[in-house]
N, C-alpha and C positions, 0 to 999 in steps of 0.2 A: 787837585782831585786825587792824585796819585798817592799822594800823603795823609789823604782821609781812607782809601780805600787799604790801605798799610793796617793802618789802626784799626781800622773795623776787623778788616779779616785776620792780619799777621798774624804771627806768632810769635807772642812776646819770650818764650822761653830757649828760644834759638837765639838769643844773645849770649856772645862768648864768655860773659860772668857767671852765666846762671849754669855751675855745674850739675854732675850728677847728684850730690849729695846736697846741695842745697834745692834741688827740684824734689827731691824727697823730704826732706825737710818741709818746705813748701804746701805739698801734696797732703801730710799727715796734721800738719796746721788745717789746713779747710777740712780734713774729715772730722776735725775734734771742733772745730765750730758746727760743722755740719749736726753733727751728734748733740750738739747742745740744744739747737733750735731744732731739735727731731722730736718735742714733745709726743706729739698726736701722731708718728712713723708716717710722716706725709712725707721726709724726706730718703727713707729708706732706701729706693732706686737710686738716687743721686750719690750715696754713700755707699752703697754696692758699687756702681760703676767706677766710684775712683778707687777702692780699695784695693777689685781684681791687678789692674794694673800697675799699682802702687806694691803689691806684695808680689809681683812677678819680677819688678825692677831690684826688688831689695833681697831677692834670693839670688839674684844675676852678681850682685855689688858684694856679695856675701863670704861669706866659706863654706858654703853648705853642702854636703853629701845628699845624692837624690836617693840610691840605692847603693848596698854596700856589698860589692862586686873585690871575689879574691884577687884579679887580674890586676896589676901593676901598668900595665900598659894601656890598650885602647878596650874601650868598651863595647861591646859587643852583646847584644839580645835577638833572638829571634821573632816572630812579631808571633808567632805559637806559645813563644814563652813566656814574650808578656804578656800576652791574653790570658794563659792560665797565672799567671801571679798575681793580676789584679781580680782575676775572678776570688781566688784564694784569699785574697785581703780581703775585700770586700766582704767575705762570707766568716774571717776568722774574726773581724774586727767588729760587725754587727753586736755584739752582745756588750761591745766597750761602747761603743755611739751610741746603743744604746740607754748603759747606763749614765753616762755623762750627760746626756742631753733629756734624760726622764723628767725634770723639774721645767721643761722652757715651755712659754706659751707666746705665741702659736709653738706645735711642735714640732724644736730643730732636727729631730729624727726623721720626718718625714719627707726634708729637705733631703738629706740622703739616700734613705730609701722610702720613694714614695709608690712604687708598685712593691714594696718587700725586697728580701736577700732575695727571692728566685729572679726576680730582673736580672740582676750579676750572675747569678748561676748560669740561667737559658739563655741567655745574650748571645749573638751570632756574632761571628766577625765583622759585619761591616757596620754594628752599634756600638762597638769598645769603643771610636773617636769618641762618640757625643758621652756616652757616659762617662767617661776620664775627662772631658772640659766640665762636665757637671758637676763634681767630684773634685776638681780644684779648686773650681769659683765654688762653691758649698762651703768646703773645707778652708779655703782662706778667710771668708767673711766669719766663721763660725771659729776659727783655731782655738781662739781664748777659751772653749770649753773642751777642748779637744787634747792639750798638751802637747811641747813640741814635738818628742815622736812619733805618733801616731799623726800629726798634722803635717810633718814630712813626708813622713809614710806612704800619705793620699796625695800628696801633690808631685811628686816623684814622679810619677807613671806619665802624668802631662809633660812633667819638665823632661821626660827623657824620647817623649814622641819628638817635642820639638828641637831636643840637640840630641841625635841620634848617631852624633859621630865626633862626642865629647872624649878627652884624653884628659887623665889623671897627672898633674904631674905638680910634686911636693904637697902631696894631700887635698891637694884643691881643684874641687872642680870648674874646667874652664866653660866660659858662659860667654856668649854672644852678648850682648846689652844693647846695642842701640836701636832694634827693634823695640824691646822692654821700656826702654827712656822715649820711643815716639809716640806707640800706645799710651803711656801716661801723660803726654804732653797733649794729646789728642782728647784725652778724656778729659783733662782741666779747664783746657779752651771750650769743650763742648758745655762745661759744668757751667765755666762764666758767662757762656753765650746765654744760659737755659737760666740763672740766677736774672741777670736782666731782662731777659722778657719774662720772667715770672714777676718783675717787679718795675715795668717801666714808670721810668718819669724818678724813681727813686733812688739815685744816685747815692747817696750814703748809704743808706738800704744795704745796698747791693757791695758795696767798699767794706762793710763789716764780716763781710765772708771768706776775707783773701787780706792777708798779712804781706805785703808787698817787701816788707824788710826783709822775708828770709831768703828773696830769690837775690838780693845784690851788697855788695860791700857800700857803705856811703864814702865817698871821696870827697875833700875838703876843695881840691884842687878845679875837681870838674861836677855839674852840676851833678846833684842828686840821681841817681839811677831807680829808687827808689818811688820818689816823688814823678819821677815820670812816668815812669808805669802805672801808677794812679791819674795822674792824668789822661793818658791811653787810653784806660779802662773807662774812665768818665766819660772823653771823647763816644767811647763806641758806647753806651747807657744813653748818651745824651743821641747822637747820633739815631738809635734806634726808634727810642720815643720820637723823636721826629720826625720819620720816616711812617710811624705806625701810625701818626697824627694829619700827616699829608693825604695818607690812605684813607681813612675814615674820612675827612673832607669831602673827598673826592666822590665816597661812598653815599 
């Protein structure tokens, strides 16, 4: 029992093979199947939710400057002063978001600014949090029309609420990560939880969504690590439907 409920629930990516970089790897696999069988944007939310935390992980793993600050030593903002620098962006940068994003349908502009620049302008302090997580998640799913500086730019202000007591040292900014790597470990399990009940009974189906080979090395010596975790996955697919099947019975 203990060994079904493993597999149902576990989590397969807290196996000490599956690094960071191959969880990313992983991660950008299922969003480029995802995008494929996105004909009719029925899969949109599911490709949003792994993306936010997938491009949160991969600024953490990165070399990336959030704000470019004279100080050499510890970084330092007031919360006055970020308030007014994202109000600032917000209102210098409208006229680029908006040209860049003029040709998209639906319109990605309005993703940004959907009550207009004066939302950012008249914004009180206790709406900066929510409009700086909007403005992240916007600007990460959207980057590719945005270019990377100005896509840095807006993601900045997020990335420096949540390390607000980040230090510079040899040009790179240091980043917390294993928040960033559970959040997306959290989102992939919920993906594969949410692929199989959107497909019970359909076990291939459901295996064509997830590339099992980028999360482990194959070992010749010990069984497959690869082929197990396909297994796993099936267990709990198979698992589910069974369960959903006992239920209606019963119904």
């Amino acid at each position: 029992m203990n060994s079904i409920v493993k597999h149902l629930f576990g989590n397969i990516f807290l196996e000490r093979k599956v690094s960071t970089a191959r969880l990313i790897f992983f991660a950008e696999d299922c969003v480029d199947r995802l995008v494929k069988k996105n004909s009719n944007h029925q899969l949109d939310e599911l490709i949003f939710d792994i993306q936010v935390p997938l491009q949160k992980l991969k600024l953490r793993t990165g070399k990336s400057f959030y704000i470019n600050y004279s100080t050499e030593d510890e970084v330092s903002l007031s919360k006055n002063q970020l308030i007014l620098l994202f109000k600032k962006t917000m209102t210098d940068n409208e006229p680029i978001i908006a040209e860049a994003t003029r040709n998209s349908v639906p319109s990605i502009y309005k993703k940004f600014y959907p009550h207009g620049v004066s939302e950012y302008q008249k914004a009180i302090k206790s709406e900066i949090p929510n409009l700086i997580d909007r403005i992240f998640d916007v600007a990460t799913v959207y980057g590719s029309v945005l270019g990377a500086d100005l896509l840095m730019n807006l993601q900045s202000f997020k990335l420096f609420l949540d390390n607000n007591k980040l230090t510079i040292q040899q040009s790179n900014v240091v980043f917390t990560r294993k928040k960033a790597r559970i959040d997306l470990e959290r989102a992939l399990l919920s993906l594969m939880h949410t692929i199989a009940i959107q497909n019970l009974g359909e076990v291939e189906l459901c295996s064509n969504y997830f590339d099992f080979n980028l999360l482990f090395q194959k070992s010749r010596e010990k069984k497959d690590k690869v082929e197990l975790s396909e297994i796993l996955f099936k267990k709990m697919l198979s698992e589910i439907n069974y369960s959903n099947k006992k239920r209606y019975k019963k119904k």
